[in-house]
MARZA-962522 format. One line per field, with one value per residue (C-alpha): y, x, z; residue in three letters; residue number from 0. Coordinates in pm, whole numbers. Layout:
! residues N
north <- (Y|...)
east <- (X|...)
up <- (Z|...)
r <- (ALA|...)
k <- (NUM|...)
! end
This chain:
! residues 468
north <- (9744|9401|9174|8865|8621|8590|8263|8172|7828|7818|7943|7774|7702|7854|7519|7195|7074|6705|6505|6494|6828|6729|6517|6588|6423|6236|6122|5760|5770|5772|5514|5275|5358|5272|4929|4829|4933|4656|4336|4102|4050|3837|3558|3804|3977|3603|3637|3928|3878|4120|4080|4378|4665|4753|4638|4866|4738|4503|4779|5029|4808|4674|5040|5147|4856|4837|5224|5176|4910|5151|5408|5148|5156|4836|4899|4879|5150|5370|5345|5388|5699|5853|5824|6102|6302|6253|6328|6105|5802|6039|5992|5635|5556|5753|5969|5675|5566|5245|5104|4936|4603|4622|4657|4405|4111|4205|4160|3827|3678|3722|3631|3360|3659|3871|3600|3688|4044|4027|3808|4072|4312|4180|4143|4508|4591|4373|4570|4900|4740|4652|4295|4218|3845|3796|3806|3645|3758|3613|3685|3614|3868|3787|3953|3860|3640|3713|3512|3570|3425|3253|3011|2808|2490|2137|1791|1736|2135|2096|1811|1959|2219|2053|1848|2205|2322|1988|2002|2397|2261|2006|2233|2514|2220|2124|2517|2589|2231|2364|2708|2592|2764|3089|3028|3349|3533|3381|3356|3659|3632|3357|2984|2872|2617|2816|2712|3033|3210|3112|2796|2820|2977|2666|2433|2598|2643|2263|2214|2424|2211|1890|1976|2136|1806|1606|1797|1736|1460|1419|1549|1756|1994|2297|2454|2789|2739|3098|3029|2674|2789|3015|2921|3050|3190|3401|3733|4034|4117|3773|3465|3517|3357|3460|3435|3343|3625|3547|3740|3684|4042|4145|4353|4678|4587|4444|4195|3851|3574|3594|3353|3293|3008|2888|2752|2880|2829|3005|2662|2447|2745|2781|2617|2742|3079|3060|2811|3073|3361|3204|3045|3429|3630|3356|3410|3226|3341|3225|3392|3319|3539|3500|3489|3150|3087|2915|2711|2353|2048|1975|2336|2365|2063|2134|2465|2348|2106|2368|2554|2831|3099|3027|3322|3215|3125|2816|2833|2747|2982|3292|3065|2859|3089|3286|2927|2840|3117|3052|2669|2618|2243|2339|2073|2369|2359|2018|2016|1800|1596|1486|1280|1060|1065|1222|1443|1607|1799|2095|1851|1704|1365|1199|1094|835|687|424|432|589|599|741|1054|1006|1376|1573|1311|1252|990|1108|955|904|1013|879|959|659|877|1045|849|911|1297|1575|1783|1507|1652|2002|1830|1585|1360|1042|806|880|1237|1146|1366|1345|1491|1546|1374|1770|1900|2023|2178|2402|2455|2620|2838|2973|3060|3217|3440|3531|3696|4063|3967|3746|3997|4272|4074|3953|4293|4330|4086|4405|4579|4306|4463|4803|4628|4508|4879|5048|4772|4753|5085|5299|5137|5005|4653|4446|4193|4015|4064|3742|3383|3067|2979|3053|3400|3554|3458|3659|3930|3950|3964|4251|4456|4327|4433|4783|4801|4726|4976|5233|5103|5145|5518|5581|5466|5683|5984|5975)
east <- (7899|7960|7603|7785|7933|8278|8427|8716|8801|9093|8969|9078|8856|8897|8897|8910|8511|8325|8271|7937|7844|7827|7534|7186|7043|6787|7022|7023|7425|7307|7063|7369|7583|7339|7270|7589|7697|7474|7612|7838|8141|8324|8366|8495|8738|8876|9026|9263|9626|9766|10095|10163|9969|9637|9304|9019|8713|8486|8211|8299|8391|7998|7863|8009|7877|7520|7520|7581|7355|7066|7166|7200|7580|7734|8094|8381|8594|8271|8218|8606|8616|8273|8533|8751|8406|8113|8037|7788|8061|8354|8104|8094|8442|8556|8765|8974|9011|9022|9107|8862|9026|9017|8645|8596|8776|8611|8282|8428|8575|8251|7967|7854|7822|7607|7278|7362|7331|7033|6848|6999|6858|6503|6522|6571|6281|6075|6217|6087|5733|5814|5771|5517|5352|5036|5036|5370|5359|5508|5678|6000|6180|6439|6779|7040|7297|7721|7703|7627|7322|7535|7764|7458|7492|7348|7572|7545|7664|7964|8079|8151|8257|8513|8616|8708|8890|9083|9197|9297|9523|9646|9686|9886|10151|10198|10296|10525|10689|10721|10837|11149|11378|11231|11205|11411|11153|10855|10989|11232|11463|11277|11437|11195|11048|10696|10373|10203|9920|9686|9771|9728|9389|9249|9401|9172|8869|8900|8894|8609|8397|8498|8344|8023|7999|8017|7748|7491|7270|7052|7070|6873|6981|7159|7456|7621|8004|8092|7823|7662|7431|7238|6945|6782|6474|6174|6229|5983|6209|6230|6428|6821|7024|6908|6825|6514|6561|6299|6145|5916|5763|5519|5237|5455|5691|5996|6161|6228|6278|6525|6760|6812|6723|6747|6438|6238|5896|5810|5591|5851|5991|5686|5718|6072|6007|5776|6023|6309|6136|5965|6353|6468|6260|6186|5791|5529|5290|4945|4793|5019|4938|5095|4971|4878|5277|5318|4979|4958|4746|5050|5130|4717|4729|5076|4962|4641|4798|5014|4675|4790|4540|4532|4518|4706|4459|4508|4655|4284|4078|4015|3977|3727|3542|3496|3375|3179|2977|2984|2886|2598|2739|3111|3256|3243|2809|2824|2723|2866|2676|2905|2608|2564|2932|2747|2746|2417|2426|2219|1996|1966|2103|2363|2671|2811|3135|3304|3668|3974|4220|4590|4548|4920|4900|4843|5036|4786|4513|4152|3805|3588|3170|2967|2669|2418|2106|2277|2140|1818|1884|1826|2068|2338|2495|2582|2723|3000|3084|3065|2818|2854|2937|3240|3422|3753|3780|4113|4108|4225|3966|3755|4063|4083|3720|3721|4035|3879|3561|3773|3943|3609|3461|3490|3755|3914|3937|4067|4324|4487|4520|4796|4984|5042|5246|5539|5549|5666|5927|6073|6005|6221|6488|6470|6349|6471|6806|6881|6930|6849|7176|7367|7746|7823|7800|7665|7324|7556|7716|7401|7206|7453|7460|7037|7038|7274|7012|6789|6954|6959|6596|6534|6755|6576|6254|6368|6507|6162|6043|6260|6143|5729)
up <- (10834|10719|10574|10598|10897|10854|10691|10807|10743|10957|11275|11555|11904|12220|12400|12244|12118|12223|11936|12068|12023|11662|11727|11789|12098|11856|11601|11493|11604|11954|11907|11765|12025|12335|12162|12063|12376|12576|12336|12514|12298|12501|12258|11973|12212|12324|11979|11991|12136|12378|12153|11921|11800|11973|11824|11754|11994|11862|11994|11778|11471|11501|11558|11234|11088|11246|11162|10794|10736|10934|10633|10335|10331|10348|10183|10394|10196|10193|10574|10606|10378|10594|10929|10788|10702|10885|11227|11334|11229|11362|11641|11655|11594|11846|11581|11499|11127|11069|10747|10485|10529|10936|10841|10639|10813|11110|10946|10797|11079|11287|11080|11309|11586|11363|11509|11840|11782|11549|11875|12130|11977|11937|12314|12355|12129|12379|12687|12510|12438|12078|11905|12092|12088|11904|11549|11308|10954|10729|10402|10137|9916|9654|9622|9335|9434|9364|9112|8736|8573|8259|8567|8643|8440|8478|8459|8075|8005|8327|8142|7801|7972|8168|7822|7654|7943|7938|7597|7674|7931|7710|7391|7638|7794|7432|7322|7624|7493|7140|7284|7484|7286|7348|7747|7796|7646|7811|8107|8185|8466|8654|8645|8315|8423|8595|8470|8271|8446|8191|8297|8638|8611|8358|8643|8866|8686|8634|8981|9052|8769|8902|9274|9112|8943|9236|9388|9120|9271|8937|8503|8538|8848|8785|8954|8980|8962|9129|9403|9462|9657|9439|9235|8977|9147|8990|9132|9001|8740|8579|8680|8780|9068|9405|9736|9894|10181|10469|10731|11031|11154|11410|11395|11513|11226|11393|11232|11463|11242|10947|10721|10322|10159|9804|9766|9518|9712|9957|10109|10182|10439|10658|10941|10966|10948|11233|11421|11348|11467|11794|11865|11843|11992|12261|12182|12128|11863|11876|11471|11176|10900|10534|10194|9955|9870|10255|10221|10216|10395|10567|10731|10808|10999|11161|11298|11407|11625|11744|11829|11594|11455|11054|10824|10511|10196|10030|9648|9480|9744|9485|9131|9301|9484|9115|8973|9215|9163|8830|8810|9087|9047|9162|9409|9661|9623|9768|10112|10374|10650|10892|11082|10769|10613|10267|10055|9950|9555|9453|9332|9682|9596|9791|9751|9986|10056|9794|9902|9986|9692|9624|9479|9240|9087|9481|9637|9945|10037|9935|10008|9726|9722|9433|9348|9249|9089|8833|8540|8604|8649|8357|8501|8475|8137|8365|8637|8524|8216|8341|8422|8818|8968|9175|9478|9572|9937|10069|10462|10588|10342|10666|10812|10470|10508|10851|10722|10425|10651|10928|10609|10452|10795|10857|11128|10919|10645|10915|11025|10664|10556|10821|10562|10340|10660|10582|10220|10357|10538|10196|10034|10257|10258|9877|9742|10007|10160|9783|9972|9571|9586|9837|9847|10016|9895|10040|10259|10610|10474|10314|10615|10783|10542|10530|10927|10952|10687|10899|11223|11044|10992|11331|11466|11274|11417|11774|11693|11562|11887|12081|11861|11911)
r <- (UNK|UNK|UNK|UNK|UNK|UNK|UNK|UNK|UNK|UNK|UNK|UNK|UNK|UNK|UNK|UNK|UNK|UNK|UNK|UNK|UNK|UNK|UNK|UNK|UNK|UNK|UNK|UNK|UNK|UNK|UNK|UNK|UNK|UNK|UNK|UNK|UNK|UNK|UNK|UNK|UNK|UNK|UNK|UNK|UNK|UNK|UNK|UNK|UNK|UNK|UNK|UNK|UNK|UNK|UNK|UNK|UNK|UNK|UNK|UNK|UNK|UNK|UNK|UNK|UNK|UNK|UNK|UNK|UNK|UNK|UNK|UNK|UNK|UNK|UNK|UNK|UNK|UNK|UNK|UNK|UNK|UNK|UNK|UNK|UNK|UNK|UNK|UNK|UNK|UNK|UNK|UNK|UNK|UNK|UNK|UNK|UNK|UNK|UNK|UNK|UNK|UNK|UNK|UNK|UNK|UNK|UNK|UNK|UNK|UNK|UNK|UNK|UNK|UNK|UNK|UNK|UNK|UNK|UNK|UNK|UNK|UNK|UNK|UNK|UNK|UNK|UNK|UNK|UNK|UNK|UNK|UNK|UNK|UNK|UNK|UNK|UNK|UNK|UNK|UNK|UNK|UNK|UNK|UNK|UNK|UNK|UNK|UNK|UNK|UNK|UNK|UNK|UNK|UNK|UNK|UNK|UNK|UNK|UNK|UNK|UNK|UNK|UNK|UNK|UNK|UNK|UNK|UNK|UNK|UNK|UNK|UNK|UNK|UNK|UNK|UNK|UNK|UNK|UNK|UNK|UNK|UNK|UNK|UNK|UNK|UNK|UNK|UNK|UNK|UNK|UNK|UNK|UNK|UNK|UNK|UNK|UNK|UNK|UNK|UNK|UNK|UNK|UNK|UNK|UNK|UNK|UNK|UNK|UNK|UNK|UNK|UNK|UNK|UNK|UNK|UNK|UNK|UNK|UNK|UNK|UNK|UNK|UNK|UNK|UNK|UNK|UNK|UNK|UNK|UNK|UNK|UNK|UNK|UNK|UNK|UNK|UNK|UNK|UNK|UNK|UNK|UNK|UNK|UNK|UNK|UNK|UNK|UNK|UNK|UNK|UNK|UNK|UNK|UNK|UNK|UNK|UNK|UNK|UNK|UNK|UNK|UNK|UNK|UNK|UNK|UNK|UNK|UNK|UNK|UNK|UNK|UNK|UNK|UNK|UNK|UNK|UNK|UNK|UNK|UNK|UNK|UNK|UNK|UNK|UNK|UNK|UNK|UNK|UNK|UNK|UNK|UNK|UNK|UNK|UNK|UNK|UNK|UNK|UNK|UNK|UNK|UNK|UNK|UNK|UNK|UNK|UNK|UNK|UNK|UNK|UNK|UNK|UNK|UNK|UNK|UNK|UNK|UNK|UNK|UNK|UNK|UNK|UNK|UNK|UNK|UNK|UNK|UNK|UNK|UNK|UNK|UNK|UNK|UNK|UNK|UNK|UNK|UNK|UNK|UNK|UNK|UNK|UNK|UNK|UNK|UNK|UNK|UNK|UNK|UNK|UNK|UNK|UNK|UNK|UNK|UNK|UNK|UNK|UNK|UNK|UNK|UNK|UNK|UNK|UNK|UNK|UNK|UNK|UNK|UNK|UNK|UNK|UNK|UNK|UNK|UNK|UNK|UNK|UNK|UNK|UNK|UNK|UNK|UNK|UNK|UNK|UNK|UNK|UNK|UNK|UNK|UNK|UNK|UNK|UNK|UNK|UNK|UNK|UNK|UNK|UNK|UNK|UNK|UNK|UNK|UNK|UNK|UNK|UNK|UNK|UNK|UNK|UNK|UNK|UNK|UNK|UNK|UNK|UNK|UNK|UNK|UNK|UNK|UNK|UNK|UNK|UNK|UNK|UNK|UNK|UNK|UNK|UNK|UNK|UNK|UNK|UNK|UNK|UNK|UNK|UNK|UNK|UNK|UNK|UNK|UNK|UNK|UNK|UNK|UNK|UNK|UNK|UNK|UNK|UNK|UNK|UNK|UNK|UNK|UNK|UNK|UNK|UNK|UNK|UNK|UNK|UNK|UNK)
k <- (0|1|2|3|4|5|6|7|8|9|10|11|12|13|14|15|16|17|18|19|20|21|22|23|24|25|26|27|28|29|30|31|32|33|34|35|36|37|38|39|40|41|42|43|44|45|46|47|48|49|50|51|52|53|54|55|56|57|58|59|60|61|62|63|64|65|66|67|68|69|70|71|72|73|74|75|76|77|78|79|80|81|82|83|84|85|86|87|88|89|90|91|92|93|94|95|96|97|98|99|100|101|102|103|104|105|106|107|108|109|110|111|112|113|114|115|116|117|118|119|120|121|122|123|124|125|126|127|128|129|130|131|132|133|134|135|136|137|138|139|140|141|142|143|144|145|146|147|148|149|150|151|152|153|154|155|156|157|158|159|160|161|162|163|164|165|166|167|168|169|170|171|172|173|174|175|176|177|178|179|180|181|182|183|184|185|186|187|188|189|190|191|192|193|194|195|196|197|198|199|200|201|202|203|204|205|206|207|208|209|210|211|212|213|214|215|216|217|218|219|220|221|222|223|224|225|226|227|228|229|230|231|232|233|234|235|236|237|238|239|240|241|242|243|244|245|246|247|248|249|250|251|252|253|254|255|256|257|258|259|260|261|262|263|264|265|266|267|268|269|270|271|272|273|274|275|276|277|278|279|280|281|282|283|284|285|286|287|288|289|290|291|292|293|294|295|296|297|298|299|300|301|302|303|304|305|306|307|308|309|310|311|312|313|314|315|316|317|318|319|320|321|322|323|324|325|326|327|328|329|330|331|332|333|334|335|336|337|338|339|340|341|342|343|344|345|346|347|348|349|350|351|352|353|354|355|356|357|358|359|360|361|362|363|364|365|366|367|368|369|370|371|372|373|374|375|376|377|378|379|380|381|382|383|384|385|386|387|388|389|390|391|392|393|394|395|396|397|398|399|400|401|402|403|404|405|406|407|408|409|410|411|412|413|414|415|416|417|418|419|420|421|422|423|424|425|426|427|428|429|430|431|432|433|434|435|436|437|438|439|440|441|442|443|444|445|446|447|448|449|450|451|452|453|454|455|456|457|458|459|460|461|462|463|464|465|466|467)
! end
């Protein structure tokens, strides 16, 4: 008797299989498949001609897609190659094989599409009781740009750059003068009078510097020549040219807000974020959540007005809080009387109002408090230098105030630490998925790029869904 099942690698099936035998009724395939399914592609099929060969579908094309970026594969001639040899994209694309390149121009050609998708698809997470309104968190991740590190140059370095390349030129037109006698062997068979390739390349490169140098507004800014976009940005591995890849998530961890910037401060992106996100998933969220990189006086008031629940520390909360503690006269010991317009010390002097001043170095209006009694105090010496213990109170400073005191309640404190769930967002699109760089180049393509990763997360979020 035999022990082992026979292998016969050949054997052929009684009656012809369903591809969809091949995969489970849980698998992520079918989860790509019944979304995908749903987008109106209208506008992307407008394009095709009913003249010559047949197109593949834009449905599939975007299932293969959406299903690679779900399983951190974003290659065209990788997703190609897994048509001839895995099931669940045998699955997908319907046991056609199309090529690397049909891939990749489709995802080319219909970048502008990939927002539609991305906002489709946060719709459908709301239909199954995901993404929820209620809390927006907040958060910014840096990937590496296309671009090398050593292209970035500012006006003065451009310029003597463009002066060597210049005199290359100059110095190669002069040798294919001197070398006319030898055309035949330069030049082969052709007529002689082509410019070298060396050439041509110089001649281009020369163009390139001339348009990065008409974008430089000022000495001093920098530019990458391959990508003019990218900025050198402190990521967590030191500075190099990247993105500034945001995201806008809810409390259940779906992302609904997401675009690159190349900003290297997260601050100057708040109120977008939150505008991006609300403008996609057609929400309103009433608590804002994000850590001190997206504070300023200008957000706090913005989002008050918008009757928005503040949890997002200012930049000096956790320094003064340690000196105030430290120094019973901190600024922060001063207590307010909003009856009187003073200030009282811990001496229980007051300080009243003097004027309202330019503050040059913050950039913002402040009133000034003085003190009067301080000469005739012994604990003047501990409490400032000069003759008069002065207070410069930003106008907003109450707004800051009330923030800091919502944040340091046991509510407040319950509700910041869902800041940290944005953070395993990033681990599994960075650690797990591999997602470090961007492949594309410009603000409009890697915006693109990031919301198809992004698209991919979510997808995976919704299959969890479907499993529990």
């Amino acid at each position: 008797m035999q022990k082992f099942k026979p292998v016969i690698t050949d054997q052929l099936f009684l009656l012809p299989p369903s591809i969809e035998d091949f995969i489970p009724q849980g698998h992520l395939a079918r989860v790509v498949n019944d979304i995908v399914e749903t987008i109106d592609v209208s506008a992307i099929e407008k394009k095709y001609s009913l003249l010559g060969q047949k197109s593949y579908h834009p449905h599939l094309l975007l299932k293969l897609l959406f299903y690679g970026y779900s399983t951190g594969v974003r290659s065209g001639r990788k997703i190609a190659m897994a048509c001839q040899q895995d099931t669940a994209y045998m699955y997908l694309a319907c046991m056609y094989r199309p090529d690397f390149r049909t891939i990749n121009d489709f995802r080319k050609d219909n970048l502008s599409f990939v927002h539609d998708c991305f906002s489709h698809i946060v719709q459908i997470c709301k239909q199954l009781g995901m993404a929820k309104a209620g809390s927006l968190i907040l958060d910014g991740t840096k990937l590496r740009a296309n671009a090398s590190g050593s292209q970035s140059k500012n006006k003065e370095q451009y310029e003597q750059w463009l002066e060597k390349v210049e005199n290359d030129i100059t110095d190669m037109l002069s040798e294919a003068e001197r070398n006319d006698e030898a055309e035949d062997k330069l030049y082969g068979n052709d007529r002689g009078d082509e410019l070298p390739k060396e050439l041509h390349s110089k001649q281009r490169l020369k163009e390139k510097i001339k348009a990065a140098l008409e974008k430089i507004k000022d000495d001093k800014q920098r530019i990458n020549l391959t990508d003019n976009d990218a900025k050198y940005i402190m990521g967590k591995t030191g500075i190099d040219t990247n993105y500034n890849c945001q995201a806008a998530i809810t409390e259940d961890g779906i992302i609904v807000g997401a675009y690159t910037s190349n900003n290297p401060s997260d601050r100057s992106e708040t109120i977008r974020s939150i505008e991006v996100a609300e403008q996609t998933s057609k929400e309103k969220y009433d608590t804002i959540i994000a850590d001190s990189g997206y504070a300023s006086y200008g957000h706090f008031e913005t989002l008050h007005n918008c009757n928005k629940n503040i949890y997002m520390p200012d930049q000096a909360m956790l320094t003064e809080k340690e000196d105030e503690q430290k120094n019973p006269y901190h600024r922060n010991n001063f207590i307010y009387d909003s009856t009187k317009n003073i200030f009282k010390c811990p001496e229980q002097q007051e300080l009243t109002y003097k004027r309202t001043s330019n503050d040059n170095k913050r950039k913002q209006f402040v009133d000034v408090y003085e003190c009067k009694e301080c000469p005739a105090c012994d604990k003047r010496s501990l409490c400032t230098k000069g003759k008069y213990r002065n207070l410069n109170v930003e106008k907003r400073e109450w707004l800051r105030k009330e923030i800091r005191e919502q944040l340091q309640s046991i509510k407040g404190q319950i509700i910041y630490k869902k800041r940290m769930l944005i953070e395993s967002v990033f681990g599994v699109l960075k650690h797990n998925l591999k997602y470090l760089d961007l492949n594309l180049r410009g603000i409009e393509k890697t915006t693109a790029e990031w919301q198809l990763i992004c698209i991919g997360y979510n997808i995976k979020r919704i299959h969890k869904l479907k499993l529990s």
